[in-house]
C-alpha positions as CSV (number, residue, x, y, z in Angstrom):
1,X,175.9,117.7,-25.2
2,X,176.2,114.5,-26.8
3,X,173.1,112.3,-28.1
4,X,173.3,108.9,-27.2
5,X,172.6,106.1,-30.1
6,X,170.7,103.6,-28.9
7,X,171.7,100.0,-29.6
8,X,169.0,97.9,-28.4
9,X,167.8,95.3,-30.7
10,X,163.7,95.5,-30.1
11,X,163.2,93.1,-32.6
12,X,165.2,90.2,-30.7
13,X,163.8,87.3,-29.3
14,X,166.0,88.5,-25.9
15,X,164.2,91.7,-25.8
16,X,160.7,90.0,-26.3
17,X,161.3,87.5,-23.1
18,X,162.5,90.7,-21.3
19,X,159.7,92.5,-21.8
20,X,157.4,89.6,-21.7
21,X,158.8,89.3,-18.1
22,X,158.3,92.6,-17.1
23,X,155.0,92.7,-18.2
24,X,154.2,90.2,-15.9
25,X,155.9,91.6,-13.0
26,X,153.6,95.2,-13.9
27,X,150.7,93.1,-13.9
28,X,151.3,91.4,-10.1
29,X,152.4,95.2,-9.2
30,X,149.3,96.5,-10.5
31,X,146.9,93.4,-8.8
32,X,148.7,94.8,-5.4
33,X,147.8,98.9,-6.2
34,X,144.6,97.7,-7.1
35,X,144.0,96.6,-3.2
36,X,145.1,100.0,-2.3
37,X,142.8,101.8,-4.2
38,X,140.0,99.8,-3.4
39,X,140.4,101.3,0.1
40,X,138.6,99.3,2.7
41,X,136.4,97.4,0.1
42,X,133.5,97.8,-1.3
43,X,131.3,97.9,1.7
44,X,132.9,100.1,3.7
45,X,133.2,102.4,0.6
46,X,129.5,102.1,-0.1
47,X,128.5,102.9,3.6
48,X,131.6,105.9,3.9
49,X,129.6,107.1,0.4
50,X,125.8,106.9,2.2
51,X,127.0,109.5,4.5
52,X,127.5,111.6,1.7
53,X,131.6,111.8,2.0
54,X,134.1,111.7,-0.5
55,X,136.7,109.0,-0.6
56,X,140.0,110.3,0.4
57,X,141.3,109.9,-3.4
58,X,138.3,111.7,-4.3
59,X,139.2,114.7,-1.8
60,X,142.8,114.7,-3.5
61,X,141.4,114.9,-7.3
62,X,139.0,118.3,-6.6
63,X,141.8,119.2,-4.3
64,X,144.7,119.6,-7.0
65,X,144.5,121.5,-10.3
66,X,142.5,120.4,-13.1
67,X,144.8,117.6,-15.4
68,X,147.6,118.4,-12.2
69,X,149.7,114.7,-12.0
70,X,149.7,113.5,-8.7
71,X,152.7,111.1,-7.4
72,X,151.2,108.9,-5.0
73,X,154.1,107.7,-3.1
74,X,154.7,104.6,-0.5
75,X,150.8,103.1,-1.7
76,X,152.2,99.7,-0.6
77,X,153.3,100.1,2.8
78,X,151.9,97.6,4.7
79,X,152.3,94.7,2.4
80,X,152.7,91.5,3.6
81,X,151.6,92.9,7.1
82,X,148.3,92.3,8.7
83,X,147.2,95.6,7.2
84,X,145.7,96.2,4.5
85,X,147.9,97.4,1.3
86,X,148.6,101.4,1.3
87,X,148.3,101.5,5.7
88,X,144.9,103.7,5.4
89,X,146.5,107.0,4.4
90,X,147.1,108.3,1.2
91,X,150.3,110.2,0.7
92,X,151.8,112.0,-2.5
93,X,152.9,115.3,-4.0
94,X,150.1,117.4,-6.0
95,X,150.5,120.9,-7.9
96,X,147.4,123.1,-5.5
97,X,146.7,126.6,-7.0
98,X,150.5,126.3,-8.8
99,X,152.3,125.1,-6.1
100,X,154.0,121.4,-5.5
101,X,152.3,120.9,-2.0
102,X,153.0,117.0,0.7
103,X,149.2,115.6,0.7
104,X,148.7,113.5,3.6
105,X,144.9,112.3,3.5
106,X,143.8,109.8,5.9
107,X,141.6,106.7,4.6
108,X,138.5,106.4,6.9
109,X,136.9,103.2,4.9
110,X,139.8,101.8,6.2
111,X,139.4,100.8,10.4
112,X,137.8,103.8,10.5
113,X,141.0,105.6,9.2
114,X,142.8,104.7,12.7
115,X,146.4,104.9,12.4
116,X,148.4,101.6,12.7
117,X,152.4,101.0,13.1
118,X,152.4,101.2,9.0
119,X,150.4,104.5,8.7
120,X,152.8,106.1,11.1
121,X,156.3,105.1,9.4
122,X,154.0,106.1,6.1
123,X,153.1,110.0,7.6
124,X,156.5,110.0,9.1
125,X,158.3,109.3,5.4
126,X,155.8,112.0,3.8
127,X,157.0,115.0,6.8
128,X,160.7,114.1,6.3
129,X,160.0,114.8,2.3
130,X,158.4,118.1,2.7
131,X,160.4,119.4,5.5
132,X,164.0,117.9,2.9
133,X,162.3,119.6,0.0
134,X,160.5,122.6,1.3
135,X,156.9,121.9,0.7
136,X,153.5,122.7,2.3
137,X,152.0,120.3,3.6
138,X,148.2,119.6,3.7
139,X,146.4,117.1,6.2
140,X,143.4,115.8,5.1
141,X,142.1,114.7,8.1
142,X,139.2,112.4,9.4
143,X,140.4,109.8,12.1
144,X,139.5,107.7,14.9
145,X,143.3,107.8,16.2
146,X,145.3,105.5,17.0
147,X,144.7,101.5,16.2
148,X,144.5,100.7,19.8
149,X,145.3,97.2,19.4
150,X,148.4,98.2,18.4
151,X,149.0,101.1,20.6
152,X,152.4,100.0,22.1
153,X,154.0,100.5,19.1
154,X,152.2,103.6,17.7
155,X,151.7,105.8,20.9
156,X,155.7,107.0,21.7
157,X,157.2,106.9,18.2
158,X,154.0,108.8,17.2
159,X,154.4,112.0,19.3
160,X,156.9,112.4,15.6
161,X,153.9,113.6,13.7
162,X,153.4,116.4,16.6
163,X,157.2,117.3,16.2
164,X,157.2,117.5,12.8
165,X,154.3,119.5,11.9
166,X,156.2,122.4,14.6
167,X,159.1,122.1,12.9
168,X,157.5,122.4,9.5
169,X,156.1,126.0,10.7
170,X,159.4,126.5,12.6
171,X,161.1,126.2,9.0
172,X,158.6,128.5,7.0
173,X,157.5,125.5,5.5
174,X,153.0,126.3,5.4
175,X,150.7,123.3,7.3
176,X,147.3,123.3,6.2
177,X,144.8,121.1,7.6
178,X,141.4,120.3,6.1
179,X,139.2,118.3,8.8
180,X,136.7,116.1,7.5
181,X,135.2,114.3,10.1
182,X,136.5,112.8,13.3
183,X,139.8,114.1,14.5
184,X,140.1,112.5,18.0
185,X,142.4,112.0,20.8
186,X,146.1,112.6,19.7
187,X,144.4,113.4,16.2
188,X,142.8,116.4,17.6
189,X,146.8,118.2,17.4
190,X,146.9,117.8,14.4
191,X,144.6,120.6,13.4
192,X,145.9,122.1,16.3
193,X,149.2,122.5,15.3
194,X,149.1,123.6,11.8
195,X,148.9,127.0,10.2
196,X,146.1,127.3,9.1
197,X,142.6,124.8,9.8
198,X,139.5,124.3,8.1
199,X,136.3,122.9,9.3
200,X,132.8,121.4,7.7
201,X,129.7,122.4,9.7
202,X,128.0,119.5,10.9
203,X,130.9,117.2,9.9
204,X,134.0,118.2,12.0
205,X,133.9,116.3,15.1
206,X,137.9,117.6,16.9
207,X,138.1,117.0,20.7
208,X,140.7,115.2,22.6
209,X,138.5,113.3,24.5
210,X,134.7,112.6,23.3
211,X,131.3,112.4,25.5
212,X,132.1,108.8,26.4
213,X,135.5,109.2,27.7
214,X,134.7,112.9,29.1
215,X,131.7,111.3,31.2
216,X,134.1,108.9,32.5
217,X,136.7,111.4,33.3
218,X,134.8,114.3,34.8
219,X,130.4,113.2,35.4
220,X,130.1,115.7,32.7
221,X,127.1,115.4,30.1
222,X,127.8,116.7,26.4
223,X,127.3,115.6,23.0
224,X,129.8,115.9,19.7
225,X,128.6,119.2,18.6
226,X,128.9,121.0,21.7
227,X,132.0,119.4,22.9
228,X,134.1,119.5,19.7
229,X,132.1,120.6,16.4
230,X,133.5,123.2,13.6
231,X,130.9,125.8,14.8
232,X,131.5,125.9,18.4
233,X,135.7,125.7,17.0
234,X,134.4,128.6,14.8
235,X,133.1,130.6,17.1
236,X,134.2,129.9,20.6
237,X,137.8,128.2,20.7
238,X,139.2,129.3,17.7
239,X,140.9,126.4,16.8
240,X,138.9,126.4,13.4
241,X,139.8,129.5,10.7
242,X,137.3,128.8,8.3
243,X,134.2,127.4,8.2
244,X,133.3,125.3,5.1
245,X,129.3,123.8,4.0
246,X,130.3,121.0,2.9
247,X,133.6,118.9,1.8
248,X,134.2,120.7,-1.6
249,X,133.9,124.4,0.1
250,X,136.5,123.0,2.3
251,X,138.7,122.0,-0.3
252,X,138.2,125.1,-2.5
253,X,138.9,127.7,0.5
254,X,141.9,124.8,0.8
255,X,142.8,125.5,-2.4
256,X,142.5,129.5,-1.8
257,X,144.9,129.4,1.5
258,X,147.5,127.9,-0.9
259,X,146.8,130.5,-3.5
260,X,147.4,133.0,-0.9
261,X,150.5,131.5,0.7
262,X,152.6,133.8,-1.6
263,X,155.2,130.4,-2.2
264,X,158.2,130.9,-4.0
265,X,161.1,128.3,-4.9
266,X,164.3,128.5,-3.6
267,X,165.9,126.2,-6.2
268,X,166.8,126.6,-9.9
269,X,164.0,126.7,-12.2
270,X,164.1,123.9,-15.3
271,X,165.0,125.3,-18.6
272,X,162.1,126.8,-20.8
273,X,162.3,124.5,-24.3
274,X,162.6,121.0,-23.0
275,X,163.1,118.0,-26.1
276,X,161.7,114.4,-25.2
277,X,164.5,111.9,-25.6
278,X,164.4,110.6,-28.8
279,X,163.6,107.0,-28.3
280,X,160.3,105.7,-27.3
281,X,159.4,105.0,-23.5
282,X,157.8,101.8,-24.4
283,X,161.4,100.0,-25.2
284,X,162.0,100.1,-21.4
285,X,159.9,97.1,-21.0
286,X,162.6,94.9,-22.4
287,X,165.9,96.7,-21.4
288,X,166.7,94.3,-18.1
289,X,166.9,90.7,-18.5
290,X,165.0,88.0,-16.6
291,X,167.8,86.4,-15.4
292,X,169.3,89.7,-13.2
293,X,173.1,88.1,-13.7
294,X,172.5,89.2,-17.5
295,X,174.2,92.6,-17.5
296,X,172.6,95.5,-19.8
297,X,174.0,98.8,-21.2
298,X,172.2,101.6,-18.7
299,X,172.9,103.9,-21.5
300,X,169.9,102.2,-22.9
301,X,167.9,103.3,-20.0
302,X,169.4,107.3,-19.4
303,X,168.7,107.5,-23.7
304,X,165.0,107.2,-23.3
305,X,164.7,109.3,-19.7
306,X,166.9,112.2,-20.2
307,X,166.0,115.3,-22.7
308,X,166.6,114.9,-26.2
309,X,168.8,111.6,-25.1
310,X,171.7,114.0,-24.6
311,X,174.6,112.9,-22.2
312,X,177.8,113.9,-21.7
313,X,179.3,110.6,-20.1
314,X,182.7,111.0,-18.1
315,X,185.6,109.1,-17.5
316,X,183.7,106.7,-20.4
317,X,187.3,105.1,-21.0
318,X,188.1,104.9,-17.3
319,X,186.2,102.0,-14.7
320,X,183.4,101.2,-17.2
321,X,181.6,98.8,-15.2
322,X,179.8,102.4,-14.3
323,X,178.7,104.8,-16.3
324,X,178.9,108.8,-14.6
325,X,177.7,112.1,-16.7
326,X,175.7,115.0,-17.1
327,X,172.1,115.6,-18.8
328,X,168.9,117.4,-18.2
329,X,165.9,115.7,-17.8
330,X,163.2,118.3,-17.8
331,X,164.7,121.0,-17.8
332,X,166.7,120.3,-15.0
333,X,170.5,119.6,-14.9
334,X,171.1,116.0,-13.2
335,X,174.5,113.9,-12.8
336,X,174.1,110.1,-13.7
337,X,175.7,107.7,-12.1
338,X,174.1,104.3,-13.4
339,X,176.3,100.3,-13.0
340,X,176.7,99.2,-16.4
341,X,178.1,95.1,-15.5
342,X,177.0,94.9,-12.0
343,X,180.1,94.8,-10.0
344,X,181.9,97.6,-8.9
345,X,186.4,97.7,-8.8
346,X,188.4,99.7,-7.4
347,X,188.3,102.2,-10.5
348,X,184.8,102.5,-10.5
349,X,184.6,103.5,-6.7
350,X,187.2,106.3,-7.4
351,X,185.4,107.9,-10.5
352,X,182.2,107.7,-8.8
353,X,184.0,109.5,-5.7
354,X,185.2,112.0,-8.0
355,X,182.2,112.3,-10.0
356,X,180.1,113.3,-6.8
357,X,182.3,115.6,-5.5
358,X,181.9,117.6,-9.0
359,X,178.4,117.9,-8.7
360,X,179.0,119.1,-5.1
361,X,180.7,121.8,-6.9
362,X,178.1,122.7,-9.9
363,X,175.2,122.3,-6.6
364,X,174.1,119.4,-9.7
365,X,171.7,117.0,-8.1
366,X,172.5,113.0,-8.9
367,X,170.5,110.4,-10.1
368,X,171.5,107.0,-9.1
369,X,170.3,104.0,-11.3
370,X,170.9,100.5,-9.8
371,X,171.8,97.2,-10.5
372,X,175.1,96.0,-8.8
373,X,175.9,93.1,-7.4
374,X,178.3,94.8,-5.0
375,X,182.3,95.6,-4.8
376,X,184.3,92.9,-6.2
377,X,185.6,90.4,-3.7
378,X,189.7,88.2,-3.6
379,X,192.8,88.4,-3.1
380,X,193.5,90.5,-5.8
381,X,191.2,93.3,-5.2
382,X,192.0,93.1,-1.3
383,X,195.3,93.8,-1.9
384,X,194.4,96.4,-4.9
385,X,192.9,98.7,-1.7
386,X,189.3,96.9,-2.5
387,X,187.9,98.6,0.9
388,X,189.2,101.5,0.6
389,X,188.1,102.6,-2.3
390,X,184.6,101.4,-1.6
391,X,184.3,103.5,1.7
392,X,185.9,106.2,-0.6
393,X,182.8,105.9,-2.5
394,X,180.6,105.5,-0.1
395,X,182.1,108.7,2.3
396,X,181.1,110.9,-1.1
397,X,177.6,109.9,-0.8
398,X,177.4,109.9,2.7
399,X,178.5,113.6,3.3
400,X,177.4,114.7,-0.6
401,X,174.5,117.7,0.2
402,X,173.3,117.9,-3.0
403,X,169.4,115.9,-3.4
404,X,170.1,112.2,-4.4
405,X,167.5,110.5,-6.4
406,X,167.8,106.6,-6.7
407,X,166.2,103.8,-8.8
408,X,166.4,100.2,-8.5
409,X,166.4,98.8,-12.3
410,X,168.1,95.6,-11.6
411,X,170.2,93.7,-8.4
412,X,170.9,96.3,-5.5
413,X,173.2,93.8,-3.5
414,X,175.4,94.3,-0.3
415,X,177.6,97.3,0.0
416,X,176.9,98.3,-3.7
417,X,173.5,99.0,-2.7
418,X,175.1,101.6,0.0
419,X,177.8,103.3,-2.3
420,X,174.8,103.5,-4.8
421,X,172.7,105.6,-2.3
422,X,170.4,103.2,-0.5
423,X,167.7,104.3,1.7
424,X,169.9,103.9,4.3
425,X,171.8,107.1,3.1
426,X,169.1,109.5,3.1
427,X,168.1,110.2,-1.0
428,X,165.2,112.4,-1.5
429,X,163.6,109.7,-3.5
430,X,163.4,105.7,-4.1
431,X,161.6,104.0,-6.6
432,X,162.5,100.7,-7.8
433,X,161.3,98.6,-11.2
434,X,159.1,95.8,-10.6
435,X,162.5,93.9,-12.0
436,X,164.5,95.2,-9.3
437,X,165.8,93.2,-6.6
438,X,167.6,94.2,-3.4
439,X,169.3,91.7,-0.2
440,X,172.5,91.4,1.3
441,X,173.5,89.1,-1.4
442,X,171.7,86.8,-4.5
443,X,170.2,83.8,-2.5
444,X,172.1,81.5,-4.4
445,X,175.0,83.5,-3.2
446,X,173.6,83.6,0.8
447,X,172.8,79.8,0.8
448,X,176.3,78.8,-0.9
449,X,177.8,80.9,1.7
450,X,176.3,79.1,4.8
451,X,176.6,75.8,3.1
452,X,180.3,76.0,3.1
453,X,180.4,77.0,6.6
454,X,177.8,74.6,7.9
455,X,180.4,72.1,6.5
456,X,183.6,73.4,7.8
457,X,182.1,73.3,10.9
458,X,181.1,69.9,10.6
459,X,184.8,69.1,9.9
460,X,186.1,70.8,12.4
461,X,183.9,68.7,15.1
462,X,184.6,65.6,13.0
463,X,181.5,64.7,12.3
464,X,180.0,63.9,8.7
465,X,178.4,66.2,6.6
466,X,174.6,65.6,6.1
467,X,174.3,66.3,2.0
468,X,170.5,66.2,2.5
469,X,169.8,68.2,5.0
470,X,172.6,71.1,3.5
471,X,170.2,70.7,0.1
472,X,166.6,71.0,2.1
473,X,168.6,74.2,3.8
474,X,170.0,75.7,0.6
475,X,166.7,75.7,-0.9
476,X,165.0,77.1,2.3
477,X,167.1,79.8,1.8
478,X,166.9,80.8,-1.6
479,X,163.3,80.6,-1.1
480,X,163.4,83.3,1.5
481,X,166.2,85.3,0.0
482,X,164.1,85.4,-3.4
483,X,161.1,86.4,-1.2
484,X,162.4,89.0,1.2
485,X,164.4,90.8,-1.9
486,X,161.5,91.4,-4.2
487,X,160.1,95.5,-4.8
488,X,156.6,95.0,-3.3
489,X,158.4,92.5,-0.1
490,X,160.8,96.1,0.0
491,X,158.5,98.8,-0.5
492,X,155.9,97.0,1.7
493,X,158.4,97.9,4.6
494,X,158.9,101.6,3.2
495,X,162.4,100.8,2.1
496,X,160.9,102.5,-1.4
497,X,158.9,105.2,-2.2
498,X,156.8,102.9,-4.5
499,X,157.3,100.3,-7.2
500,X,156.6,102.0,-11.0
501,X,156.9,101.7,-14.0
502,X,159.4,101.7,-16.5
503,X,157.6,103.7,-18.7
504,X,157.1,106.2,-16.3
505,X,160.5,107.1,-14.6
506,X,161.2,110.0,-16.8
507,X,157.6,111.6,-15.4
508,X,158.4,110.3,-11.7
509,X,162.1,111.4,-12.1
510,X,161.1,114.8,-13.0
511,X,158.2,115.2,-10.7
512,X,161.4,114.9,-8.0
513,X,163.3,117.2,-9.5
514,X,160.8,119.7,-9.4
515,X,159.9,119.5,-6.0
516,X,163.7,119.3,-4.9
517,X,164.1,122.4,-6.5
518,X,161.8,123.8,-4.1
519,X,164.5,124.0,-1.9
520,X,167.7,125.4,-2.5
521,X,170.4,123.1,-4.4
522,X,173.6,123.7,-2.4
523,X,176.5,121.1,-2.6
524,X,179.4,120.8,-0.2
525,X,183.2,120.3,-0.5
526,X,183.8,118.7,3.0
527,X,183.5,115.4,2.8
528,X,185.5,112.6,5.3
529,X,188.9,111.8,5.1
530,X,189.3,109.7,2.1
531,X,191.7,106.7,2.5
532,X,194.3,107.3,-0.6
């Protein structure tokens, strides 16, 4: 392959404001994790802590292996909601006796760890990743079920969870679930339909119905134990397979079902020798500009991601407002298809068609690094075959098989966000920079665009044009615009699988590769009729 040379000046006063800005973007990312972490505050951690429990961080850190990363994925869902940051469940892919495993751990210092419209699209997100990539999955599990205030829109969508754990076991795919405390109600089938369950004397409590609601039911008299605790599961129902002391028995005989699972990859393995790119992590800071209608060389992004900054660009001489090519990054063979100056010809859309359906052929997963501003608009490109070409583009993704992998450096506007593989088109993973920024269109853009028809309208009635009111409006807009396109606005609504960063997308990038190639890496060559 061929090493990249970097050419990014880190000693210029534009690199310095870029960074400068970034920095302060990490730092209002990092304020927003922080709220996350801190669970359901310091109170109801204390109290949670009294009863002698483990947070449900804590259970994750003695539940993976010792110095194990663990990529915590979607921990801002819920932001901007009335819920608090991360939805009360923690979700994220850990390495459990050697083996990349789903962890789904319920929060209870958070409501109790009830689940609320946030904590089901959260759980749902984590089940379509391990049943797309072949992993086990492992509930931690200690809930008081559903948030009933907000039971109309948890109860029918959340019969999911049920359906996905069965088709997890249907696929071969292991489901573990480790109960910690309550597991109530529609909770109760979760341990009921996984693989494999264990239960902590004294502290499972699993019943569909507890003494309150039974008394009202049926005039029967019970009590928790005897109704739904881990010994009578034990020993009676047989809903529980093990029987743990305490909360770190349960996680080590956790830790032992995994061991014993006998889990194998069906994908490629990475190569042995892996070289770190060449240039240092740190420069990514200052690689995207403030001002998002700067463009930037990507190249300065894939040299300090990829191994040994080696990257075998094609078609360099051909649509160069993107860059396609092949590299490893570690250990594992990737195609790159990253916008170079934002907007995206006719050229463009047909090497990136072409590019995809190559790594289709060479089963070569894609990495897609954003920042477009979308396909290029007039006369000129209409008549070019401008649509065409784009849905050319965006048919390759659409019906491409191989695992995508997309993240949001800069703009991610209109269609470009599509052809560039979007959520809406299904990648195995999406993580945006906390410079990224992602809408229909730039608000400037939006509000121009409604301006000029607010006033043709007005012409068309005959009636004059109110140059105040279209100002107050514009701004209104933009305002929005700017607020609703931002990473934590987007990956508060799940639209991401978390905001990181830059410094860490080569470690994030190749946690996803490994745990694609879990599965096997197939690519296709039928794709839909492409419009010539």
């Amino acid at each position: 392959m061929t090493a990249l040379v970097s050419r990014l000046d880190v000693a210029g006063d534009g690199f310095a404001a870029a960074a400068d800005t970034m920095r302060a973007k990490l730092g209002e990312v990092e304020s927003e994790h922080a709220k996350a972490l801190a669970g359901g505050g310091e109170k109801y951690v204390a109290r949670h802590r009294a009863r002698g429990k483990l947070t449900a961080r804590e259970r994750i850190e003695l539940l993976v292996d010792e110095d194990a990363p663990f990529l915590e994925l979607c921990p801002l869902a819920a932001w901007g909601s009335d819920f608090p940051v991360g939805a009360s469940v923690v979700v994220g892919i850990g390495v459990v006796s050697g083996t990349e495993c789903l962890i789904v751990a319920n929060d209870p210092t958070v409501r109790g760890g009830s689940s609320n419209p946030w904590t089901l699209r959260k759980t749902l997100r984590a089940n379509d990743i391990a049943l797309q990539n072949r992993l086990p999955v492992i509930s931690l599990v200690e809930s008081g079920g559903a948030d009933l205030p907000t039971q109309k829109e948890v109860f029918v969508p959340g019969g999911r969870i049920f359906r996905d754990l069965t088709r997890l076991s249907a696929a071969g795919i292991p489901t573990i679930a480790l109960v910690f405390g309550n597991s109530t109600a529609g909770g109760a089938y979760i341990p009921g339909m996984s693989d494999h369950v264990v239960m902590i004397e004294e502290r499972s409590k699993v019943f569909l119905a507890g003494p309150p609601l039974v008394k009202m039911a049926t005039g029967e008299e019970t009590d928790d134990e005897s109704l739904g605790g881990a010994r009578m599961h034990a020993r009676t129902s047989g809903l529980a397979d093990h029987l743990a002391v305490d909360e770190q028995d349960a996680l080590r005989i956790g830790r032992s079902i995994v061991a014993r699972l006998n889990w194998r990859k069906a994908g490629p393995a990475p190569r042995a020798e892996v070289l770190p790119p060449r240039y240092d992590a740190e420069d990514l800071l200052g690689i995207v500009p403030a001002d998002l209608k700067i463009p930037f060389d990507p190249r300065e992004v894939i040299a300090r991601i990829v191994d040994d900054s080696e990257f075998d660009e094609f078609k360099p001489l051909y649509g160069s407002s993107l860059v396609t090519g092949w590299a490893e990054l570690h250990g594992f063979p990737v195609g790159i298809l990253a916008n170079a100056r934002g907007v995206l010809f006719s050229e463009e859309s047909q090497k990136a068609t072409q590019f995809i359906q190559l790594a289709n052929r060479s089963n070569t997963p894609l990495l897609f690094l954003h920042n477009t501003t979308g396909y290029m608009v007039g006369r000129e490109y209409e008549e070019g075959g401008m649509i065409k070409h784009g849905a050319m583009m965006i048919n390759a993704v659409s019906n491409s098989t191989v695992p995508h992998i997309s993240v949001l450096l800069g703009a991610s506007y209109g269609a470009g966000h599509y052809g560039m593989c979007g959520r809406a088109f299904d990648p195995r993973f999406l993580f945006a920079w906390p410079s990224a920024k992602s809408a229909v269109m730039g608000g400037a853009q939006l509000a121009g665009v409604i301006s000029i028809v607010s006033r043709a309208a007005a012409e068309a009635r005959g009636q004059a044009f109110d140059e105040e009111a279209d100002a107050g409006l514009r701004a209104m807009i933009e305002n929005q615009i700017e607020a609703e396109s931002v990473p934590m606005f987007l990956s508060g609504r799940l639209y991401d699988d978390g905001v990181i960063d830059p410094r860490d997308t080569r470690t994030v990038v190749g946690m996803c590769l490994s745990a694609i190639a879990s599965a096997p890496i197939e690519g296709t060559a039928e794709f839909g009729v492409f419009r010539m």
